[in-house]
ZADO-933726 format. One line per field, with one value per residue (C-alpha): x, y, z; residue in three letters; residue number from 1. Coordinates in steps of 0.5 Angstrom, whole numbers, plus 2048, in hexadecimal, padded with zeros to 3 digits. Layout:
xx c(X:...)
yy c(Y:...)
zz c(Z:...)
type c(ALA:...)
seq c(NUM:...)
This chain:
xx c(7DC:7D8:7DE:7DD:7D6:7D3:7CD:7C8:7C5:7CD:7CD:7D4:7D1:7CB:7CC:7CC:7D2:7D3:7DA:7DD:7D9:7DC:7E4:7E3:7E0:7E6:7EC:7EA:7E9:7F1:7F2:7EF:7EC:7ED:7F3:7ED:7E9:7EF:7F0:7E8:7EB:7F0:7ED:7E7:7EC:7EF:7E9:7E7:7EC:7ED:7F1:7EE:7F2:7F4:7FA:7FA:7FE:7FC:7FB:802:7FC:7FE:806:80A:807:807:804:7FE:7FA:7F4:7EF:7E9:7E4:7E5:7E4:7DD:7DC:7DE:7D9:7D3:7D5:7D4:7CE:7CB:7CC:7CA:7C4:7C6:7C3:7C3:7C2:7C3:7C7:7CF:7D3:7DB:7DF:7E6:7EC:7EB:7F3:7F1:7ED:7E6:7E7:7E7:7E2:7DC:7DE:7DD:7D6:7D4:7D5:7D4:7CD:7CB:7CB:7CA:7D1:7D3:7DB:7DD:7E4:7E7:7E7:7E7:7DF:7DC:7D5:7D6:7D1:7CE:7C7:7C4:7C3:7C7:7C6:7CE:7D4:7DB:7DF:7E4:7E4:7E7:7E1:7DB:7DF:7DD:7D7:7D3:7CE:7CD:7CC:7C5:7C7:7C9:7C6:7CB:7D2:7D8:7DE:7E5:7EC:7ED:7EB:7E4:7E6:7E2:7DF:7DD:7D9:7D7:7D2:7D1:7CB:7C7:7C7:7C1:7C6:7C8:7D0:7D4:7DB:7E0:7E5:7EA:7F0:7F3:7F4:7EC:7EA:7E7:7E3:7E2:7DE:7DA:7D7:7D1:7D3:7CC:7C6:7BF:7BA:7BB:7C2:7C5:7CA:7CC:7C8:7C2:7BF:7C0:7BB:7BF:7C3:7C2:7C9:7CE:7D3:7D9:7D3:7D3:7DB:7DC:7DD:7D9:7DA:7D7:7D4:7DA:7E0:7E2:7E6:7EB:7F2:7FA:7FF:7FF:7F8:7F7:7F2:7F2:7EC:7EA:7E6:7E6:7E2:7E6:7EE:7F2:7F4:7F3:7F5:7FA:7F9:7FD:7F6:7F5:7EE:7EA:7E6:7DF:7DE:7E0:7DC:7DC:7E2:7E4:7EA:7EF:7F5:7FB:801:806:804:804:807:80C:80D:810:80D:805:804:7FF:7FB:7FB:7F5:7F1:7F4:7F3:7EB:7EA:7EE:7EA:7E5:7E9:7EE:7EA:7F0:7F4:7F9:7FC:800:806:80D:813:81A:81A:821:81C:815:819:813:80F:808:807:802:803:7FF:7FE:7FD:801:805:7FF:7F9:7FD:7F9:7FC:7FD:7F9:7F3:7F5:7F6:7EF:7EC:7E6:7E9:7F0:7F4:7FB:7FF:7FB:7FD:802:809:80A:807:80A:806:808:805:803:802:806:800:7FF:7FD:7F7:7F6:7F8:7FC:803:805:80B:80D:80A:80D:814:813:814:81B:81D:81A:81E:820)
yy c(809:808:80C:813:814:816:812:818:816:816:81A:81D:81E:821:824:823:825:823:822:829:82A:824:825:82D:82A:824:82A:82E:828:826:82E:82F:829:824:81F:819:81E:820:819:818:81F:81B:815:819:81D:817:814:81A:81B:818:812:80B:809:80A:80A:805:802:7FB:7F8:7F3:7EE:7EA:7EC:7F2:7F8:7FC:801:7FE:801:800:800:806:801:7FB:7FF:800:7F9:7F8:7FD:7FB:7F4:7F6:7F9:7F3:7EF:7F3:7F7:7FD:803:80A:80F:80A:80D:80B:80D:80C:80C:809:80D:80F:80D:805:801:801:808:809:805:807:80E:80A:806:80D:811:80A:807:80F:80E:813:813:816:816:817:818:810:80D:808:80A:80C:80C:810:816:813:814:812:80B:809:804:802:802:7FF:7FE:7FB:7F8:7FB:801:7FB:7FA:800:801:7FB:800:804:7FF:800:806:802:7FD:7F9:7FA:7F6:7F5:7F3:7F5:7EF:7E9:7EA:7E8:7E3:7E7:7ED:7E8:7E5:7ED:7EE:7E7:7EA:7F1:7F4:7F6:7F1:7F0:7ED:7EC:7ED:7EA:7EE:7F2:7F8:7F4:7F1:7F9:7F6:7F1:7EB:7E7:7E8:7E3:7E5:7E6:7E7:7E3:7E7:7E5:7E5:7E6:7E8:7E3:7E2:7DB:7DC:7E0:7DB:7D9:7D9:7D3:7CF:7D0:7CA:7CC:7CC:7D2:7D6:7D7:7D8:7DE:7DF:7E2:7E8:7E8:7E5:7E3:7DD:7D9:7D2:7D1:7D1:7CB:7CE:7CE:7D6:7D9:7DC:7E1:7E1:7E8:7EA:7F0:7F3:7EF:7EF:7E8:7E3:7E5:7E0:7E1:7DF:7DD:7D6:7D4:7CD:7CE:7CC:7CE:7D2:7D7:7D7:7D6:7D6:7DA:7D6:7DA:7DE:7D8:7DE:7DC:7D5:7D2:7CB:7C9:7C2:7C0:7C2:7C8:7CD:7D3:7D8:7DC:7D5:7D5:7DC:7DB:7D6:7DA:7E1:7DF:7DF:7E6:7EC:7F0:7EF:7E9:7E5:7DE:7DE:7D9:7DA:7D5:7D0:7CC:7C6:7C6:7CB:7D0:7D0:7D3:7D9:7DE:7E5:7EA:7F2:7F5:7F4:7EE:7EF:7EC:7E6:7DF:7DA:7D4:7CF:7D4:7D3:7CC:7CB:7CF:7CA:7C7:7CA:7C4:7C2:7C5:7CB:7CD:7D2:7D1:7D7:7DE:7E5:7EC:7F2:7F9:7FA:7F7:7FB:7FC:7FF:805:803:800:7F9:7F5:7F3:7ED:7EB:7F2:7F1:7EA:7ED:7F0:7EA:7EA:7F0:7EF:7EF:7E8)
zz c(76F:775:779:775:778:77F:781:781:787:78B:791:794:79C:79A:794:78C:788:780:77D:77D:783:787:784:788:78F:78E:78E:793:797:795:797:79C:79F:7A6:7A4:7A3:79F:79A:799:796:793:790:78D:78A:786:783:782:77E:77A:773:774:774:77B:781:785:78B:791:792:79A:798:798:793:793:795:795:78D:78A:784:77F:780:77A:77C:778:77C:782:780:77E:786:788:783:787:78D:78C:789:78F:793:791:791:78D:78B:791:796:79B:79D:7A2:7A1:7A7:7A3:7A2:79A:79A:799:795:799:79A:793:791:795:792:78A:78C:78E:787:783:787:789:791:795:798:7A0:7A1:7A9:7AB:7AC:7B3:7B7:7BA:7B3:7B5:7BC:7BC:7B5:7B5:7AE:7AA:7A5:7A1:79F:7A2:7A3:7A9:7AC:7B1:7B7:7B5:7B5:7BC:7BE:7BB:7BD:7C0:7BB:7B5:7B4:7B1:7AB:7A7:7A3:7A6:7A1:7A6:7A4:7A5:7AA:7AC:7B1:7B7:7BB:7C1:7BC:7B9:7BE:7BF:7B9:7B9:7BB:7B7:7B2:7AE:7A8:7A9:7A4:7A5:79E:79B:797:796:791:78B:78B:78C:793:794:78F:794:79A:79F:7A5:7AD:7B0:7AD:7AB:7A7:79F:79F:799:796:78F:78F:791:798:79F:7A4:7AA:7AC:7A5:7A4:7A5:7AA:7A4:7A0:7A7:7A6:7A0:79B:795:78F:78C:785:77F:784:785:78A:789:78D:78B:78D:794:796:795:792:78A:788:781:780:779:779:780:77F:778:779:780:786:78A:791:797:79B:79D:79C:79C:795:796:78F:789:78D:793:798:7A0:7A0:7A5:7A6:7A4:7A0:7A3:7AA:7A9:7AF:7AF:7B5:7B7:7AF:7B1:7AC:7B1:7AE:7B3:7B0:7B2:7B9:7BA:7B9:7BF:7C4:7C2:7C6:7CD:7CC:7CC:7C8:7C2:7C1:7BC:7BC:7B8:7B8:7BB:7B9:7BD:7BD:7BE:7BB:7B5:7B8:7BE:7BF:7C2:7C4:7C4:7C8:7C7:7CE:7D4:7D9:7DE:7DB:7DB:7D7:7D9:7D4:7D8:7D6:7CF:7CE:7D2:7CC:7C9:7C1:7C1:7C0:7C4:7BE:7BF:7C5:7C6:7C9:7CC:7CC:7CC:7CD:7C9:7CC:7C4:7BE:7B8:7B2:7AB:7A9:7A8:7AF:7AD:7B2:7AF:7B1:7AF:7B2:7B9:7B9:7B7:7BE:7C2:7BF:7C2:7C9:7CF:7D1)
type c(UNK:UNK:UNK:UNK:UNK:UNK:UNK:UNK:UNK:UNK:UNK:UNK:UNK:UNK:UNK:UNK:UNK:UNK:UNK:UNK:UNK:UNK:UNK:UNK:UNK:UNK:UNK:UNK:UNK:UNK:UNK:UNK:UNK:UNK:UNK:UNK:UNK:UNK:UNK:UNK:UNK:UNK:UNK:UNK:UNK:UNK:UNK:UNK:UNK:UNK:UNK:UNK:UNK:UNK:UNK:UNK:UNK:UNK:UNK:UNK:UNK:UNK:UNK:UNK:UNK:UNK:UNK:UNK:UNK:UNK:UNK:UNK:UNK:UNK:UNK:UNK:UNK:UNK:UNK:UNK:UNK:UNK:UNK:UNK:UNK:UNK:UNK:UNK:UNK:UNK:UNK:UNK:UNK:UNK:UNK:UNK:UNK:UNK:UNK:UNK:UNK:UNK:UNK:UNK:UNK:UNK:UNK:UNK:UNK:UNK:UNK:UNK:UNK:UNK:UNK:UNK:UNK:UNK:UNK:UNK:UNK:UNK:UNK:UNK:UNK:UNK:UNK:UNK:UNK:UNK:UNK:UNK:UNK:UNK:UNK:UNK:UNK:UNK:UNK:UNK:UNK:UNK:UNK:UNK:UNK:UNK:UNK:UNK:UNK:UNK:UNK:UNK:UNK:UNK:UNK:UNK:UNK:UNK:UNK:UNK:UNK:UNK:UNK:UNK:UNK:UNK:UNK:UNK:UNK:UNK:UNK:UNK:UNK:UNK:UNK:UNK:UNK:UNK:UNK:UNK:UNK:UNK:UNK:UNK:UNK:UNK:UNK:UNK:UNK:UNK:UNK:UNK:UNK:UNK:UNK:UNK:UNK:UNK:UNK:UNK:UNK:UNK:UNK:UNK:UNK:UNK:UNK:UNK:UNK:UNK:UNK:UNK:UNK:UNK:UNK:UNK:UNK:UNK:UNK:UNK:UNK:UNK:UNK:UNK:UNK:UNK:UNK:UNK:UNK:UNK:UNK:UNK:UNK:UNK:UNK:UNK:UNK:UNK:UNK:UNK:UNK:UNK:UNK:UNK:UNK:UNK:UNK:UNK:UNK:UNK:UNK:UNK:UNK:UNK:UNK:UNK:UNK:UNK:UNK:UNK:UNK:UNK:UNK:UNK:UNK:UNK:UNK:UNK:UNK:UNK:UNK:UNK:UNK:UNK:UNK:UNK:UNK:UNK:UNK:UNK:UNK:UNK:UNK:UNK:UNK:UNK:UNK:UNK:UNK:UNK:UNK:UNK:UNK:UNK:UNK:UNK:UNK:UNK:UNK:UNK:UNK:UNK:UNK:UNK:UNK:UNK:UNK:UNK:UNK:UNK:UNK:UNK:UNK:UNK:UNK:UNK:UNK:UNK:UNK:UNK:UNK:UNK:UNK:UNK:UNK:UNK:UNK:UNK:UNK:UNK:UNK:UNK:UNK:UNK:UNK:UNK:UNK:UNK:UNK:UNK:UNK:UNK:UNK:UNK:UNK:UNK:UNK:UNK:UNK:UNK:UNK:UNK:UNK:UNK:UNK:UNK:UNK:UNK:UNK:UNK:UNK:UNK:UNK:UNK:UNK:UNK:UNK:UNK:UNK:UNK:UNK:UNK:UNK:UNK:UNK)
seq c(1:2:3:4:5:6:7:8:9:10:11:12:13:14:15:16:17:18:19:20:21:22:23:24:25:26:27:28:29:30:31:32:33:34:35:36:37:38:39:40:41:42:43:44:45:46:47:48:49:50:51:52:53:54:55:56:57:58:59:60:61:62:63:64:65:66:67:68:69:70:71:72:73:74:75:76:77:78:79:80:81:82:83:84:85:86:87:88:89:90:91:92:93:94:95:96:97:98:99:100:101:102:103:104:105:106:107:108:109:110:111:112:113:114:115:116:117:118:119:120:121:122:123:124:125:126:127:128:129:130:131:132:133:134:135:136:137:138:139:140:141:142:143:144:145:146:147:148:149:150:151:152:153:154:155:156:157:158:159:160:161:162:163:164:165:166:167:168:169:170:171:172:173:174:175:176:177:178:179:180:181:182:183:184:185:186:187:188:189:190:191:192:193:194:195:196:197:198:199:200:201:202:203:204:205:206:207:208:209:210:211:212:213:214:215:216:217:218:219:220:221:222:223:224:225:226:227:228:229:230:231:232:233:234:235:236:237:238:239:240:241:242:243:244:245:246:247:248:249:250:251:252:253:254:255:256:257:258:259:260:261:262:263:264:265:266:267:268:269:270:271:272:273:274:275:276:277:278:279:280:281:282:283:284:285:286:287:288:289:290:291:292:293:294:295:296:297:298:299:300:301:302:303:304:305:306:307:308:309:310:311:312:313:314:315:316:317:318:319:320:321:322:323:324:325:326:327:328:329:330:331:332:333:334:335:336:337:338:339:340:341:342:343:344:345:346:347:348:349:350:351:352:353:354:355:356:357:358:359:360:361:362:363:364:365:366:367:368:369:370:371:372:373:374:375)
């Protein structure tokens, strides 16, 4: 089994190790390490040991959040199909910057031992590549760190994003960056991504069917997620996405995300079934409207449904930040393509967004607080 091995070329920040050399450098970060390093100590101590599987939290993604066993095998099978896409091969350098608590923290520690990268782990921030002054040639964020490092990219040439959806604006910045940016779509239970799908244009970029020439694409083909190698797509009763990926899922993943299918593999994510909004009978998906106001708020916000004795529920949209930087809905409802159902009926401010652990923004927790704001 490809999990008992270390790639001979694996590097840990700078420095070859084999197995039992690698099981002494994970205690005595578990013992004596900063709190992201004790994490990587962790995980390398479970990764190393004699069971085939590993623990692991899911994100509650697909339902509410549990523990599942996750067959180590099959996390090799998601790291081999990440290198085949992307190109990757032994001494290419990584940069990880995600907590070793989730999911794409410990994958990259896996494409590591099982590619044999040449692996730098930093402290997780909100700014990773602040003061980096060295080229990598892969690393994963999400994007609040690609926010913050859009003048430090050169720095990487292939950059994974996922976590949360990639807001407008920053996309807007990254068109014109050297570095290849892709955009993921994955979640615990897919051992990250599954599907990708190009931000920026550049000569030659990958994609599963072939290498682009800028502009071929239908507007339908710049919008959608790809599948990496033996993972396919179809959709439920509802519209929401089921992933079929042998070699990384013991059986199809039913998810609550509601796609357009453009084929089985390829499709554009629309948004979350959980949100879906049914205000006067018209079935509003906030995600979609959220995407054609981004480019006009500079912070962050979210549109939600409130009950409304009326239309059963009203739109609104909810603010981070203060009363003082007041928008009006005048503004929004002049936003070019939002339609009249899309407009919100009110709009509220809240000083901060309640998030996850992993920075995610909680939205049925930041909504809650409407409620329990003073009238």
């Amino acid at each position: 089994m490809a999990y008992h091995k270390i790639h001979p070329k694996f590097r840990f920040n700078g420095h070859a190790f084999n197995k039992e050399e690698l099981k002494e450098v994970a205690y005595s970060l578990v013992k004596e390490g900063f709190p992201y390093e004790q994490q990587i100590g962790d995980f390398l101590m479970d990764w190393l040991n004699a069971k085939d599987h590993i623990a692991m939290r899911t994100s509650g993604s697909t339902g509410e959040p549990k523990t599942v066993l996750i067959q180590k095998e099959k996390m090799v099978n998601s790291a081999l199909a990440t290198a085949d896409f992307f190109g990757l091969q032994p001494n290419d350098s990584a940069l990880l910057c995600l907590p070793a608590e989730f999911v794409a923290g410990k994958m990259m520690l896996v494409r590591a031992l099982v590619i044999g990268l040449h692996l730098d782990c930093i402290e997780p921030s909100s700014s990773p590549l602040a003061g980096i002054r060295k080229k990598y040639d892969f690393c994963g964020m999400v994007p609040l760190q690609v926010q913050n490092s859009l003048n430090d990219l050169e720095w990487i040439k292939i950059m994974i994003i996922g976590g949360a959806p990639l807001p407008a604006p920053v996309k807007e910045q990254l068109l014109d960056k050297t570095s290849h940016v892709y955009e993921t779509y994955g979640m615990t239970e897919t051992l990250s991504h599954v599907a990708v799908k190009r931000v920026n244009p550049f000569p030659g970029a990958i994609d599963p069917v072939g290498p682009y020439e800028a502009g071929e694409e239908t507007k339908s083909e710049k919008d959608c997620f790809r599948a990496l190698r033996n993972i396919s797509f179809s959709k439920d009763q509802r519209g929401c996405l089921i992933i079929t990926a042998p070699e990384i899922c013991d059986a199809p993943v039913v998810t609550n995300d509601l796609i357009n299918l453009i084929s089985d593999t390829a499709f554009e994510w629309l948004g979350r079934i959980d949100n879906v909004i049914n205000s006067g009978g018209v079935k509003l998906i906030p995600e979609q409207i959220e995407v054609k106001i981004a480019p006009y708020l500079s912070g962050r916000f979210l549109v939600a449904g409130l009950p409304d004795r009326q239309l059963g529920q009203k739109l609104i949209l909810i603010i981070e930040g203060c009363e003082e930087d007041k928008i009006s809905l005048h503004k929004i409802a002049s936003i070019p393509g939002i339609g009249k159902y899309q407009i919100p009926k009110e709009i509220h401010y809240l000083k901060h967004f309640v998030e996850t652990r992993n920075g995610k923004i909680q939205r049925n927790t930041t909504i809650q607080q409407i409620f329990s704001k003073p009238a």
